[in-house]
PQR file with spaces between the fields and no chain letter, atoms N, CA, C, O and H, PARSE charges and radii, in Angstrom:
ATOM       1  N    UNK     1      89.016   86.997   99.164 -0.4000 1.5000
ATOM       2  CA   UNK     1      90.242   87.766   99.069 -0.0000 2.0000
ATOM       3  C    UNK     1      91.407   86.804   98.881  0.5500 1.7000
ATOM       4  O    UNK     1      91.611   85.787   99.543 -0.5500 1.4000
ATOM       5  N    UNK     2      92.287   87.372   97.680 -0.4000 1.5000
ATOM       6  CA   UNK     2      93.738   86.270   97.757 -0.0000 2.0000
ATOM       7  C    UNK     2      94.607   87.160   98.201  0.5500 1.7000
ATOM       8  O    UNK     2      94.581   88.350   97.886 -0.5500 1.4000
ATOM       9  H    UNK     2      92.122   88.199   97.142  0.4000 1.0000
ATOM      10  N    UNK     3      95.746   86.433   99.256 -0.4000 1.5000
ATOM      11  CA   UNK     3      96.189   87.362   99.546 -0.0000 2.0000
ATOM      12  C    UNK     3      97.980   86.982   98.821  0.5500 1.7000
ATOM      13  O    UNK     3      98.355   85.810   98.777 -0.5500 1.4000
ATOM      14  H    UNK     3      95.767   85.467   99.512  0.4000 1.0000
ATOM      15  N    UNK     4      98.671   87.848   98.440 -0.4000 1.5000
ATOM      16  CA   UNK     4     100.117   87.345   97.831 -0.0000 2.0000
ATOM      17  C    UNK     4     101.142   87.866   98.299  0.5500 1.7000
ATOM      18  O    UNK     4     102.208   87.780   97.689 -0.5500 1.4000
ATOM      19  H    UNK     4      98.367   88.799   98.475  0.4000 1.0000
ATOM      20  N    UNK     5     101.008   88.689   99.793 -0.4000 1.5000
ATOM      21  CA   UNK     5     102.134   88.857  100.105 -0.0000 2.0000
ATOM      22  C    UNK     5     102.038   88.998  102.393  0.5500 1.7000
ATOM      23  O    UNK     5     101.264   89.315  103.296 -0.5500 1.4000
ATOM      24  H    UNK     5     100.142   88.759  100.288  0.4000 1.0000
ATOM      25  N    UNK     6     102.908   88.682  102.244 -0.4000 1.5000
ATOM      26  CA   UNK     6     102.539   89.021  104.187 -0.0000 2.0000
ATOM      27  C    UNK     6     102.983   90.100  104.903  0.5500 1.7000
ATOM      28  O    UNK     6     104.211   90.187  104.906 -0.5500 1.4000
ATOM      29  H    UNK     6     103.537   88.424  101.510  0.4000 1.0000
ATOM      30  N    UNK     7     102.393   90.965  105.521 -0.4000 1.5000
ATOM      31  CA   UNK     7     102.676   91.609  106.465 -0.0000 2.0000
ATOM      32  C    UNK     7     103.404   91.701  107.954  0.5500 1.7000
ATOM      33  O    UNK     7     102.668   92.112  108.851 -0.5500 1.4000
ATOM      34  H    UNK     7     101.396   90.895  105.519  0.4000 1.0000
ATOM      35  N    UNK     8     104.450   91.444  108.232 -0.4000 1.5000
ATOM      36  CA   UNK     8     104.880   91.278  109.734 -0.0000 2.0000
ATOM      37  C    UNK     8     104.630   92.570  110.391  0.5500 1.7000
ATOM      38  O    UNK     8     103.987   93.542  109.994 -0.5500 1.4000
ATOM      39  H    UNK     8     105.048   91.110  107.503  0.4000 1.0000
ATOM      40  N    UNK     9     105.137   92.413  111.243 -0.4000 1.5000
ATOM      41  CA   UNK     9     105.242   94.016  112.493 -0.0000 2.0000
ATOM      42  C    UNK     9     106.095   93.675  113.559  0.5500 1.7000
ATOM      43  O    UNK     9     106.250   92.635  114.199 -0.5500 1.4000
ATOM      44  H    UNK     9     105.659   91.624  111.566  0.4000 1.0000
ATOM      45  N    UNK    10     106.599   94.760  113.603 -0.4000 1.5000
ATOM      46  CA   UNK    10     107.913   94.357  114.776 -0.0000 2.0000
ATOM      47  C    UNK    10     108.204   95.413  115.822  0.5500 1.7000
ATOM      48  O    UNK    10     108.731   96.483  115.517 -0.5500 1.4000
ATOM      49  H    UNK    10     106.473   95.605  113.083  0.4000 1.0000
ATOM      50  N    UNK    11     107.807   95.056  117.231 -0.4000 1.5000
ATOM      51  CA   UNK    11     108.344   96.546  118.004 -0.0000 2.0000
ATOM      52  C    UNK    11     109.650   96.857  117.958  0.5500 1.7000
ATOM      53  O    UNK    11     110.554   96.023  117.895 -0.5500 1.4000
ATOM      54  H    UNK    11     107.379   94.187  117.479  0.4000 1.0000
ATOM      55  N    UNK    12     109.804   98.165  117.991 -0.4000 1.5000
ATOM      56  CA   UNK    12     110.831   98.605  117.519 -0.0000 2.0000
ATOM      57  C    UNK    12     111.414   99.448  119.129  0.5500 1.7000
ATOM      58  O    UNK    12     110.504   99.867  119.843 -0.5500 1.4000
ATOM      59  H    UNK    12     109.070   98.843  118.042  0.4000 1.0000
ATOM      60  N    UNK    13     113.084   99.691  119.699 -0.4000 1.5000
ATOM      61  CA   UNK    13     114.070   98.834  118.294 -0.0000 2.0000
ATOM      62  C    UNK    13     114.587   97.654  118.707  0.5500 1.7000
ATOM      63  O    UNK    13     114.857   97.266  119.844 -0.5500 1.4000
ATOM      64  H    UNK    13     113.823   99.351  119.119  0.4000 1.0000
ATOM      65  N    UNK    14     114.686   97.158  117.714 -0.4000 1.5000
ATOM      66  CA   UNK    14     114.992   95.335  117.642 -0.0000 2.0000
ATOM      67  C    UNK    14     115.641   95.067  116.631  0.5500 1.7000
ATOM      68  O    UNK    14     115.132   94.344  115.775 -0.5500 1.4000
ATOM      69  H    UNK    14     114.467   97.473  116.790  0.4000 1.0000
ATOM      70  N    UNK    15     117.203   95.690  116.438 -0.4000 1.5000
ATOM      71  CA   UNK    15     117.940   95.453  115.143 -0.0000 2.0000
ATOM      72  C    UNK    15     118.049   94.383  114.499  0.5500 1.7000
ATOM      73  O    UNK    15     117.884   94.267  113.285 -0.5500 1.4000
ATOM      74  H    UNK    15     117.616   96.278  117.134  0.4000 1.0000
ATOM      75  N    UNK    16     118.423   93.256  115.510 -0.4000 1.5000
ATOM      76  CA   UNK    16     118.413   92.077  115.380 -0.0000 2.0000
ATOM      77  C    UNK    16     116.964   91.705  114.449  0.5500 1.7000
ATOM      78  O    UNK    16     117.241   90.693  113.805 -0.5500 1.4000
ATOM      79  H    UNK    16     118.557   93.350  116.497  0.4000 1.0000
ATOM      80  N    UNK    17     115.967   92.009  114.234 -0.4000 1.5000
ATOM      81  CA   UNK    17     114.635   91.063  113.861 -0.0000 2.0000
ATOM      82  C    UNK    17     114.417   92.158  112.484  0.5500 1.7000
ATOM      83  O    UNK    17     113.788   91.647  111.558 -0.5500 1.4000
ATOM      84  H    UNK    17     115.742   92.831  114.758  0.4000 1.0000
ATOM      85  N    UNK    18     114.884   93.625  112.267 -0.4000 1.5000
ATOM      86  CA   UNK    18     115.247   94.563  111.541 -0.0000 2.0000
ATOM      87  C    UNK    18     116.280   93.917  110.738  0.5500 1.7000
ATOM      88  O    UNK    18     116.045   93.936  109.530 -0.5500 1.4000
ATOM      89  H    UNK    18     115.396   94.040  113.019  0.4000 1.0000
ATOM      90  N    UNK    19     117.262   93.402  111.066 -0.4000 1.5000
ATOM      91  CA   UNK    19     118.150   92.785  109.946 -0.0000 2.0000
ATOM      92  C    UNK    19     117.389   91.662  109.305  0.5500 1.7000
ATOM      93  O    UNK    19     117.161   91.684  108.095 -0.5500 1.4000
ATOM      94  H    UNK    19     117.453   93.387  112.047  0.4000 1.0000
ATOM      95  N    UNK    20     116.839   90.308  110.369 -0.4000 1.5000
ATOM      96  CA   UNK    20     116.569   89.655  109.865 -0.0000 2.0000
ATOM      97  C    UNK    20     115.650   89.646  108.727  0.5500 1.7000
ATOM      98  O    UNK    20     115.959   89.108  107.664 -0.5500 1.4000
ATOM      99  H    UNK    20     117.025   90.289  111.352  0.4000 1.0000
ATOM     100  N    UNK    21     114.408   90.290  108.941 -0.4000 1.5000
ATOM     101  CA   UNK    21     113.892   90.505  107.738 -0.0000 2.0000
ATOM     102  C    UNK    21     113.842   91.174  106.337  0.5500 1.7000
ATOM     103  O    UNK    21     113.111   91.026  105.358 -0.5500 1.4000
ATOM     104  H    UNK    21     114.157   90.728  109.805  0.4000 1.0000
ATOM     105  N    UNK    22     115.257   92.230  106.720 -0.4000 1.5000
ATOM     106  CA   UNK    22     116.058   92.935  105.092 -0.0000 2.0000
ATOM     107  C    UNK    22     116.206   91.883  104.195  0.5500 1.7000
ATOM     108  O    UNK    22     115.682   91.698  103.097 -0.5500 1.4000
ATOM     109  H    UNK    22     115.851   92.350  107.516  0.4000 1.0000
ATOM     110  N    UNK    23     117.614   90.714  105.324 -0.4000 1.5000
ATOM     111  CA   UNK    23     117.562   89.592  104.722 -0.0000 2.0000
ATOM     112  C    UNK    23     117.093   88.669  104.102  0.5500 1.7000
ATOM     113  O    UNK    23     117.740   87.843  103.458 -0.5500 1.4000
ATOM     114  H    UNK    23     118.040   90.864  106.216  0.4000 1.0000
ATOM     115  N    UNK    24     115.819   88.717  104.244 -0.4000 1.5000
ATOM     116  CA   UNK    24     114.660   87.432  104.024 -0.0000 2.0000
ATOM     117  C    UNK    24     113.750   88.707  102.869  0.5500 1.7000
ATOM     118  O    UNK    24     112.538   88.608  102.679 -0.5500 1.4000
ATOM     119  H    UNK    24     115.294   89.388  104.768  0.4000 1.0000
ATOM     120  N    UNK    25     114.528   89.728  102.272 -0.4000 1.5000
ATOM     121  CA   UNK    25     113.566   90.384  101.366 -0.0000 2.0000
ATOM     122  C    UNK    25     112.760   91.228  101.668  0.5500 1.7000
ATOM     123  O    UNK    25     112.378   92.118  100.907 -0.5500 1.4000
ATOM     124  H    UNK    25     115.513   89.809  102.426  0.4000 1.0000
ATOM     125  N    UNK    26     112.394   91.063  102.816 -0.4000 1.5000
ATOM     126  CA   UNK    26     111.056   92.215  103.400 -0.0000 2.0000
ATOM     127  C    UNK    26     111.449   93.609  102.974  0.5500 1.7000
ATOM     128  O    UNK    26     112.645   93.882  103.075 -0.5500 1.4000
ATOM     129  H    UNK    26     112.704   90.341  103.434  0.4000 1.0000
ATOM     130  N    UNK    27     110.721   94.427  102.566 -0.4000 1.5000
ATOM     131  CA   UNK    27     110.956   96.373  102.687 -0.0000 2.0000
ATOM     132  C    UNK    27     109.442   96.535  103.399  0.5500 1.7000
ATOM     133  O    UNK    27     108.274   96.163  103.519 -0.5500 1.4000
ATOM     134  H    UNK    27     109.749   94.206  102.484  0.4000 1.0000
ATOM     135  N    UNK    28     110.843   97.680  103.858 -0.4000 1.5000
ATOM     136  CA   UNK    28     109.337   98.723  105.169 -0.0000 2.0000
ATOM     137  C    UNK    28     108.577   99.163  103.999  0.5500 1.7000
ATOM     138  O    UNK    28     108.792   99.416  102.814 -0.5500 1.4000
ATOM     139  H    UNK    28     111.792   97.982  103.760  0.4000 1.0000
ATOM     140  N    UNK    29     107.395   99.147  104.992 -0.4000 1.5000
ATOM     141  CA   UNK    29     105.957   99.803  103.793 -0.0000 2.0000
ATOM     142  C    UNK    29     105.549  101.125  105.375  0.5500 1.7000
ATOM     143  O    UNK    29     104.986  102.177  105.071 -0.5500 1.4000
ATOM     144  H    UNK    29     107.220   98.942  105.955  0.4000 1.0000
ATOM     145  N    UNK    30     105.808  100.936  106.472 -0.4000 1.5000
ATOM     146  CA   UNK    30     105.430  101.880  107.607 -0.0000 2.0000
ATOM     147  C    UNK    30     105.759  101.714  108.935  0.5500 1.7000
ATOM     148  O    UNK    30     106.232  100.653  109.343 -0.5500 1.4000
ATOM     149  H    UNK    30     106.265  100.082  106.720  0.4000 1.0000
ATOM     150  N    UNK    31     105.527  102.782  109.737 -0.4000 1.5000
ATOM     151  CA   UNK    31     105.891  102.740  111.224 -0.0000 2.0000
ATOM     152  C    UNK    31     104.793  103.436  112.237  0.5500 1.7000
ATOM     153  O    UNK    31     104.761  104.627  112.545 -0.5500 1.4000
ATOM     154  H    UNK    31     105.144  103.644  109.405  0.4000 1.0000
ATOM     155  N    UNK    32     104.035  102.550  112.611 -0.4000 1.5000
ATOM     156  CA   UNK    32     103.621  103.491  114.133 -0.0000 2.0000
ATOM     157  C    UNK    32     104.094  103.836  114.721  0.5500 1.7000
ATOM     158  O    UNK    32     104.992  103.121  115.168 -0.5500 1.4000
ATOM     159  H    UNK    32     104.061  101.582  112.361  0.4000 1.0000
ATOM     160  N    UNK    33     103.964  105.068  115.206 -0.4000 1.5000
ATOM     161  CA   UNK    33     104.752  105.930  116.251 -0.0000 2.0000
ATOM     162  C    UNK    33     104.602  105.549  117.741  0.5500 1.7000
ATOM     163  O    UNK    33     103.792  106.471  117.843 -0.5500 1.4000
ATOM     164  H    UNK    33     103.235  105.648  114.843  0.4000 1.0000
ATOM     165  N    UNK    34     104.625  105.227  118.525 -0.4000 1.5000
ATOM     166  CA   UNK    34     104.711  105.323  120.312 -0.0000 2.0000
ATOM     167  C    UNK    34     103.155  104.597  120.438  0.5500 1.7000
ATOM     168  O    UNK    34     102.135  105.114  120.895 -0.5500 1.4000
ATOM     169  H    UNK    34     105.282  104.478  118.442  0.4000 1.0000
ATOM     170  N    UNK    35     103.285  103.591  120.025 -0.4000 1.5000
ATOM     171  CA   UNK    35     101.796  102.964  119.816 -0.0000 2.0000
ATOM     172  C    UNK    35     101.573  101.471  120.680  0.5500 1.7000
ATOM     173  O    UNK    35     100.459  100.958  120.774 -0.5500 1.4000
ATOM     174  H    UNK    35     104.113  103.171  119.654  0.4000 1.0000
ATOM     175  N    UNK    36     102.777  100.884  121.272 -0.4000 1.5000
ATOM     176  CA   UNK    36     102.767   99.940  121.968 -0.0000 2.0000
ATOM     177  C    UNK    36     103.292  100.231  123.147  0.5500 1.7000
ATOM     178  O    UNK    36     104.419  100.726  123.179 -0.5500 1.4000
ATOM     179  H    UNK    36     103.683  101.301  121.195  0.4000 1.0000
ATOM     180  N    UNK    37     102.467   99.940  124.521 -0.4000 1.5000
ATOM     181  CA   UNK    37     103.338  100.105  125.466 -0.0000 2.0000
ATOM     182  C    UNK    37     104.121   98.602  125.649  0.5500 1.7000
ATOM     183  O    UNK    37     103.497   97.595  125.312 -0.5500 1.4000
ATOM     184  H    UNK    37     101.552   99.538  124.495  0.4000 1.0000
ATOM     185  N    UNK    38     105.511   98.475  126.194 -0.4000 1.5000
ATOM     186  CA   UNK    38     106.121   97.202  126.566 -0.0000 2.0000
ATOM     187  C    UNK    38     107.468   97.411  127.055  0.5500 1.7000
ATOM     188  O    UNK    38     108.411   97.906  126.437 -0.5500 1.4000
ATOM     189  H    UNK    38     106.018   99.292  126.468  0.4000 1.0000
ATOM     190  N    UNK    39     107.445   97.023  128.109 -0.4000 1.5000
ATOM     191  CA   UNK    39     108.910   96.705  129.251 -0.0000 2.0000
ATOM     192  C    UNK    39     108.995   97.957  129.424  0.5500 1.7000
ATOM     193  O    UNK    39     109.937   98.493  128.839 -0.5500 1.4000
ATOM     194  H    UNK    39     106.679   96.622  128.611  0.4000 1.0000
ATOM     195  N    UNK    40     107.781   99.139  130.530 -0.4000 1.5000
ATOM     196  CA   UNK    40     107.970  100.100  130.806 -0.0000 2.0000
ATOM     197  C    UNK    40     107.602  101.269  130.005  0.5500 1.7000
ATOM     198  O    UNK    40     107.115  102.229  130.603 -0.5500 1.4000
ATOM     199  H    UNK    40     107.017   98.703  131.004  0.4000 1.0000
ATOM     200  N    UNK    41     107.745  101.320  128.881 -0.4000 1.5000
ATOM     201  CA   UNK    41     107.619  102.286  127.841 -0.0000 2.0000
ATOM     202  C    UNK    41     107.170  102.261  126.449  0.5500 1.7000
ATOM     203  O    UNK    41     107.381  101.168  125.923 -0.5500 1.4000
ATOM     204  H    UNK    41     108.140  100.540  128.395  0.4000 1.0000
ATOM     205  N    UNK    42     106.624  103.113  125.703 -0.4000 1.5000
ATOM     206  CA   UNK    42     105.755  103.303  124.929 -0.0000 2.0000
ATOM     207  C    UNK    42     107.333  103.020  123.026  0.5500 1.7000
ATOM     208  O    UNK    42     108.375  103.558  122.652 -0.5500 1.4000
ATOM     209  H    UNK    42     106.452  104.001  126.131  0.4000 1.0000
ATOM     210  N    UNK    43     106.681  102.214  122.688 -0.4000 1.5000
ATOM     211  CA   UNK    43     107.506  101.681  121.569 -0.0000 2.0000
ATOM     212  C    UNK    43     106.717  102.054  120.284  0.5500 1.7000
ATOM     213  O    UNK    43     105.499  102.226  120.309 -0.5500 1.4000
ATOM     214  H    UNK    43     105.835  101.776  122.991  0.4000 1.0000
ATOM     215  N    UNK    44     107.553  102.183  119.031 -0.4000 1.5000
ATOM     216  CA   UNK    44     107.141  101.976  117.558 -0.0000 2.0000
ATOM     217  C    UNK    44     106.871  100.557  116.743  0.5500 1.7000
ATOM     218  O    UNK    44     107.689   99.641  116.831 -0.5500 1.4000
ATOM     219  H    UNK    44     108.543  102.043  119.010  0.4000 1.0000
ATOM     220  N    UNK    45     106.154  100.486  116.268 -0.4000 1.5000
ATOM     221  CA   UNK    45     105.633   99.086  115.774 -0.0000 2.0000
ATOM     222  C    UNK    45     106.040   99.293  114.168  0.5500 1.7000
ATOM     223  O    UNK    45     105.251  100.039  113.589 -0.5500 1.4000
ATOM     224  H    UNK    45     105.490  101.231  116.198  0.4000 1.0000
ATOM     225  N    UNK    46     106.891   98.886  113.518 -0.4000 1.5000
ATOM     226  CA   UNK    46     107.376   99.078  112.101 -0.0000 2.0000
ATOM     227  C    UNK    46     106.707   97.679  111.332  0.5500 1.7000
ATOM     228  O    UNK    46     106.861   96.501  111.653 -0.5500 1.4000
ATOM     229  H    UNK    46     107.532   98.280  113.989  0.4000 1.0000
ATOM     230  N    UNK    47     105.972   98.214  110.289 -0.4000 1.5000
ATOM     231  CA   UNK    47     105.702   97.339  109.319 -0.0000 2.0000
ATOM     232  C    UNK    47     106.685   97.370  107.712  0.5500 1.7000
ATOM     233  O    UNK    47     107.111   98.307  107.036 -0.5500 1.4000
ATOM     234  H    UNK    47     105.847   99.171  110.028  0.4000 1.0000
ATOM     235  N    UNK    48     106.793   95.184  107.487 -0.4000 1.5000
ATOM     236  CA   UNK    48     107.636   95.207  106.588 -0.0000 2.0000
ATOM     237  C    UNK    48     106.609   94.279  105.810  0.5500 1.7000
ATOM     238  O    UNK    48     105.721   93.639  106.373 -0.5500 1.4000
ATOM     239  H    UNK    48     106.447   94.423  108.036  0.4000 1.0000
ATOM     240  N    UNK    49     106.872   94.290  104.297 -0.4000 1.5000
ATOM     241  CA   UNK    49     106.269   93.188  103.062 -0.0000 2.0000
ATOM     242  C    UNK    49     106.543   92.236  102.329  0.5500 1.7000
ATOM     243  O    UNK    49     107.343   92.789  101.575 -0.5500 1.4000
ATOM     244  H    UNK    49     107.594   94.810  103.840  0.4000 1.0000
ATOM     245  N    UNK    50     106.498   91.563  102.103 -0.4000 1.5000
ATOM     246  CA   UNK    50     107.353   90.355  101.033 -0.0000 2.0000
ATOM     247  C    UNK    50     106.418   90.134  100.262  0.5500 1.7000
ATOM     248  O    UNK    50     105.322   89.894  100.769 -0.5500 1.4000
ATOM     249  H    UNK    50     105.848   91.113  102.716  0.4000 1.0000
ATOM     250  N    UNK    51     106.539   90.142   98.964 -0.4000 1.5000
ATOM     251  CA   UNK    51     105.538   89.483   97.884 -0.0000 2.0000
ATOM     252  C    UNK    51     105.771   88.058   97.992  0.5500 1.7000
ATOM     253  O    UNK    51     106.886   87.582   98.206 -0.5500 1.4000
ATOM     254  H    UNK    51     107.429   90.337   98.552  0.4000 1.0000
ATOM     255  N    UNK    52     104.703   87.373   97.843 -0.4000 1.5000
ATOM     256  CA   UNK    52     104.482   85.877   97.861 -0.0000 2.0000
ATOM     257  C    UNK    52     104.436   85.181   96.405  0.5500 1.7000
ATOM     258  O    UNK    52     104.583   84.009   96.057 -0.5500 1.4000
ATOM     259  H    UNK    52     103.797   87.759   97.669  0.4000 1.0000
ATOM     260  N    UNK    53     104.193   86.282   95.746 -0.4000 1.5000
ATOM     261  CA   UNK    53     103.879   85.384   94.669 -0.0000 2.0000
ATOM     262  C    UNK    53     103.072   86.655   93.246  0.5500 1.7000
ATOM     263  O    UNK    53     102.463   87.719   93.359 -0.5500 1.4000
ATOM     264  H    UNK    53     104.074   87.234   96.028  0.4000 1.0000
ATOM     265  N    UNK    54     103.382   86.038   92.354 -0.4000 1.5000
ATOM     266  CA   UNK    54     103.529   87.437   91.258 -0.0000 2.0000
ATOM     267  C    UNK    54     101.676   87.277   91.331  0.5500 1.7000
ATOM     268  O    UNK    54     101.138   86.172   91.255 -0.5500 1.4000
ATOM     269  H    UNK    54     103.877   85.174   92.262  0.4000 1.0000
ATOM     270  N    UNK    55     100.972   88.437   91.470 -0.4000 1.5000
ATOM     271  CA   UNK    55      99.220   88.662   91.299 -0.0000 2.0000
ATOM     272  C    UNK    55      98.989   88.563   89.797  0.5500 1.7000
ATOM     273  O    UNK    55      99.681   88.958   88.858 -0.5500 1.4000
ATOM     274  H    UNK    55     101.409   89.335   91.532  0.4000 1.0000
ATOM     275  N    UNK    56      97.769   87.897   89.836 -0.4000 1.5000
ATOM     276  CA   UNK    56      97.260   87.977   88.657 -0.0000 2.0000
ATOM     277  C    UNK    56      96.190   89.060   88.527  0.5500 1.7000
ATOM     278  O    UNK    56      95.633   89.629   89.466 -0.5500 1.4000
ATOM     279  H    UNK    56      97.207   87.577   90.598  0.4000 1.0000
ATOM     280  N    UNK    57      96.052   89.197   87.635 -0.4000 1.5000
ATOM     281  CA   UNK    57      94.603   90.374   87.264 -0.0000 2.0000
ATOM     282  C    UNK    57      93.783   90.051   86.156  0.5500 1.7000
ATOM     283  O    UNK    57      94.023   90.235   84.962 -0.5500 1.4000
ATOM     284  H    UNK    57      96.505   88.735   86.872  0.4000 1.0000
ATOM     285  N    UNK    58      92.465   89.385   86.865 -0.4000 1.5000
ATOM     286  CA   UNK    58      92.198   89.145   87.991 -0.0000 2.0000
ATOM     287  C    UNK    58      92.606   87.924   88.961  0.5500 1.7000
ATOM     288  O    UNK    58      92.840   86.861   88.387 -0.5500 1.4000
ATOM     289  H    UNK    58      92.270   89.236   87.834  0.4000 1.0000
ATOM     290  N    UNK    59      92.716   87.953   90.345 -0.4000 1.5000
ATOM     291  CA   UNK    59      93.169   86.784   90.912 -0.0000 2.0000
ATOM     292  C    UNK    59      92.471   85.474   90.286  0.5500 1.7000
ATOM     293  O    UNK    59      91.287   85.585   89.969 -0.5500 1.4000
ATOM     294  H    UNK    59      92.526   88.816   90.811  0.4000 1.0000
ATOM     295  N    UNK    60      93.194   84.099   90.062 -0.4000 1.5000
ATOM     296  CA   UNK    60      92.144   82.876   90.190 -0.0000 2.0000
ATOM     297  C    UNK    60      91.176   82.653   91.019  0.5500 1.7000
ATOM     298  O    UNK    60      91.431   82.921   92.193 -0.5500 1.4000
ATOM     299  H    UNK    60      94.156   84.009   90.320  0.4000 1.0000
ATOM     300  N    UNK    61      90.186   82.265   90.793 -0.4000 1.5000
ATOM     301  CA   UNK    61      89.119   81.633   91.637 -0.0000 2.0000
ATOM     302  C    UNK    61      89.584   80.728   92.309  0.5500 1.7000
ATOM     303  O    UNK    61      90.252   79.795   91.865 -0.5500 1.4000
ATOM     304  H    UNK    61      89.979   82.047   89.839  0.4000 1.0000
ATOM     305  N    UNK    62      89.123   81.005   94.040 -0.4000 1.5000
ATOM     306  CA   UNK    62      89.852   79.668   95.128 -0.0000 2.0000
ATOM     307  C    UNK    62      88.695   78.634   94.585  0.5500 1.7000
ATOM     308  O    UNK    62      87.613   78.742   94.008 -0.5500 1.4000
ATOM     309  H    UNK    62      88.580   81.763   94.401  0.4000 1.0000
ATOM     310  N    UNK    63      89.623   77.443   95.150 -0.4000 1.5000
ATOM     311  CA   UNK    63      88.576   76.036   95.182 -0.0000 2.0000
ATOM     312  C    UNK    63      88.559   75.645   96.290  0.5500 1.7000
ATOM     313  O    UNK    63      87.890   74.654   96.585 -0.5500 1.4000
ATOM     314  H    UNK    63      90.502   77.356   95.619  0.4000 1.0000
């Protein structure tokens, strides 16, 4: 598998780490709903994407 772009996840809310990654390009691709418990209570886990690098079709062969 090649992979060309990364996935983060961020419990949510955390504007601060929500800005940071607008900034740095990321767009939301999704959100779990009430899926983490932490500091007492049940949180959303939001996923964001960045392409790494333009895909080929088909990928190169790793070496």
């Amino acid at each position: 598998m090649v992979w060309f772009g990364t996935p983060p996840g961020m419990t949510l809310p955390n504007d601060a780490s929500v800005a940071l990654h607008r900034v740095m390009g990321f767009e939301p691709v999704g959100t779990y709903r009430r899926i983490g418990w932490k500091h007492g209570g049940w949180h959303d886990v939001a996923w964001v994407q960045r392409r790494l690098a333009t895909a080929q079709d088909p990928p190169a062969e790793l070496r």
